[in-house]
C-alpha beads as a LAMMPS data file, in Angstrom:
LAMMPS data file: protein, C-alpha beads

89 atoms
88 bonds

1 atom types
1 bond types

-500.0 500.0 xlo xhi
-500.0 500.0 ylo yhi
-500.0 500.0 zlo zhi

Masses

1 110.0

Atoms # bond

1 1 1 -107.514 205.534 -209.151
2 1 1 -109.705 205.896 -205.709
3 1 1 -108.854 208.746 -203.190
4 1 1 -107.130 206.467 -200.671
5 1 1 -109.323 208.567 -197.951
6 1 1 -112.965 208.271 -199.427
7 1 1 -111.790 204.666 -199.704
8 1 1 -111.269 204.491 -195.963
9 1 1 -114.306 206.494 -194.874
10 1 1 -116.194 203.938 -197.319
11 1 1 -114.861 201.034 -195.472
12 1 1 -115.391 202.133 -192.221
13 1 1 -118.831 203.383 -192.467
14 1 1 -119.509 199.593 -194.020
15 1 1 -118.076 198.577 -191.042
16 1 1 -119.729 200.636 -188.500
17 1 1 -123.445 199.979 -190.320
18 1 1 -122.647 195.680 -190.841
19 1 1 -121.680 196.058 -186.934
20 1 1 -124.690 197.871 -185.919
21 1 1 -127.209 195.810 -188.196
22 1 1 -125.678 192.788 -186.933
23 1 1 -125.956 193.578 -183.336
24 1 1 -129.519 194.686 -184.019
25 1 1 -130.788 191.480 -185.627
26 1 1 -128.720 188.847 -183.859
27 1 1 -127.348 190.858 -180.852
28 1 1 -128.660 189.597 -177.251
29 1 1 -132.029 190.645 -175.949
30 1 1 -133.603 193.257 -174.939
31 1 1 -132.949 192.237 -170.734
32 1 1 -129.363 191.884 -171.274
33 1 1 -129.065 195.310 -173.467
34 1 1 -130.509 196.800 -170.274
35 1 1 -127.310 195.441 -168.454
36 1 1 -124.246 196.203 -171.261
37 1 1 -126.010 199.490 -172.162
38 1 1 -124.475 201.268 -175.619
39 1 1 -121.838 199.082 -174.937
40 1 1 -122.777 196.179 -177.075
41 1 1 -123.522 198.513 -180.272
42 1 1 -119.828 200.202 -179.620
43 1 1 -118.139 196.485 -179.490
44 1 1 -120.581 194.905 -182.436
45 1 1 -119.861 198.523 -184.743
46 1 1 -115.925 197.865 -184.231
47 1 1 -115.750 193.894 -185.295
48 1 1 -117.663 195.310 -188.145
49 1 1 -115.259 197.745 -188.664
50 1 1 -112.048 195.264 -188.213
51 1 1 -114.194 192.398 -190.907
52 1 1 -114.662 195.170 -193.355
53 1 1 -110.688 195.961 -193.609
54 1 1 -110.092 192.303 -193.600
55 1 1 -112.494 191.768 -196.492
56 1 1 -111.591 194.712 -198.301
57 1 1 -107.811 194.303 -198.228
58 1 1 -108.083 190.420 -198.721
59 1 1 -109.978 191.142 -202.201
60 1 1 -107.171 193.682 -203.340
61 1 1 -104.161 191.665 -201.980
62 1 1 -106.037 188.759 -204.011
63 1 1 -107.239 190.727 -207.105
64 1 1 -110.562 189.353 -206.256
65 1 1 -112.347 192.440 -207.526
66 1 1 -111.752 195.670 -208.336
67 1 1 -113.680 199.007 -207.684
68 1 1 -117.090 198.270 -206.339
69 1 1 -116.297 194.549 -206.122
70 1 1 -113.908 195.736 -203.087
71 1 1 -116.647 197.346 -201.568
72 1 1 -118.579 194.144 -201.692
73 1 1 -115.988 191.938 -200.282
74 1 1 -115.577 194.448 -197.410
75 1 1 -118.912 193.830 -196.389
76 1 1 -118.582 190.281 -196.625
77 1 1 -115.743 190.118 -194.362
78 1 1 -117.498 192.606 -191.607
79 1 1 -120.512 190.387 -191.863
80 1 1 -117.777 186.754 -191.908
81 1 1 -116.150 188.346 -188.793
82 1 1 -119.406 189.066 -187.034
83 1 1 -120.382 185.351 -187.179
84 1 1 -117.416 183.957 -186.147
85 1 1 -116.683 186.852 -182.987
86 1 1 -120.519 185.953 -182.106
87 1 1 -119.831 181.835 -182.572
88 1 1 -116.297 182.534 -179.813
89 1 1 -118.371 184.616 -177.091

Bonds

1 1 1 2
2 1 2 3
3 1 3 4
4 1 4 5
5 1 5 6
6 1 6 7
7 1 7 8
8 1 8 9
9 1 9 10
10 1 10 11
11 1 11 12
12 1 12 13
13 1 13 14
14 1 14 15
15 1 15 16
16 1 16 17
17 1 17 18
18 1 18 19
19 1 19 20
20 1 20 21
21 1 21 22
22 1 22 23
23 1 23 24
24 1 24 25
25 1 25 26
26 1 26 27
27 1 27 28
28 1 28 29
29 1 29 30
30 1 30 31
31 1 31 32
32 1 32 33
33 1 33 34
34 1 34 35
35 1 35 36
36 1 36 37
37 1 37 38
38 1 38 39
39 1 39 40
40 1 40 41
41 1 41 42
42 1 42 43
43 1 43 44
44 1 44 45
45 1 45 46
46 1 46 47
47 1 47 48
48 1 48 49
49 1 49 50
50 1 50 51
51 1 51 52
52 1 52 53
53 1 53 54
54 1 54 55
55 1 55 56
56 1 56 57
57 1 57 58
58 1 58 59
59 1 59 60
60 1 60 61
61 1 61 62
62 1 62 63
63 1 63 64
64 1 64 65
65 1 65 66
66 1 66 67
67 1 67 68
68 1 68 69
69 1 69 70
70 1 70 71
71 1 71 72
72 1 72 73
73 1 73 74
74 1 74 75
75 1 75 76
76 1 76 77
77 1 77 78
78 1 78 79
79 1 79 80
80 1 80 81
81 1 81 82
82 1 82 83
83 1 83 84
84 1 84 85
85 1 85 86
86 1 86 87
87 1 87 88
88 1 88 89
């Protein structure tokens, strides 16, 4: 069985990195970064954050996967959550 807190540091650091990545590559450019500041990388790394619980949790309420697979599917959902907060704003 996984220590239920290197299991949440896992999760979050997906999320923070998907968040940050994502903001990097598809964030706005580099005028309006000038404008929001750090706060665009703080907003982006905590969707990330929220999609990787959702895909992680999703996968074990499912029994999707197991072990790494939850990992995976934690990623997944950061990254599914990232689209669909950047398709609303």
């Amino acid at each position: 069985m996984r220590d239920p807190a290197l299991t949440f540091l896992i999760v979050l650091v997906i999320g923070i990195v998907a968040g940050l990545i994502f903001d990097r590559v598809a964030g706005p450019g580099w005028l309006a970064r000038q404008f929001t500041g750090p706060r665009g990388y703080f907003t982006s790394a905590l969707v990330g954050v929220a999609g990787a619980f959702i895909g992680f949790h999703l996968s074990v309420l499912l029994a999707l996967s197991a072990g790494l697979g939850a990992f995976i599917a934690a990623a997944i959902g950061a990254a599914v959550v990232l689209f669909a907060w950047r398709a609303i704003r």
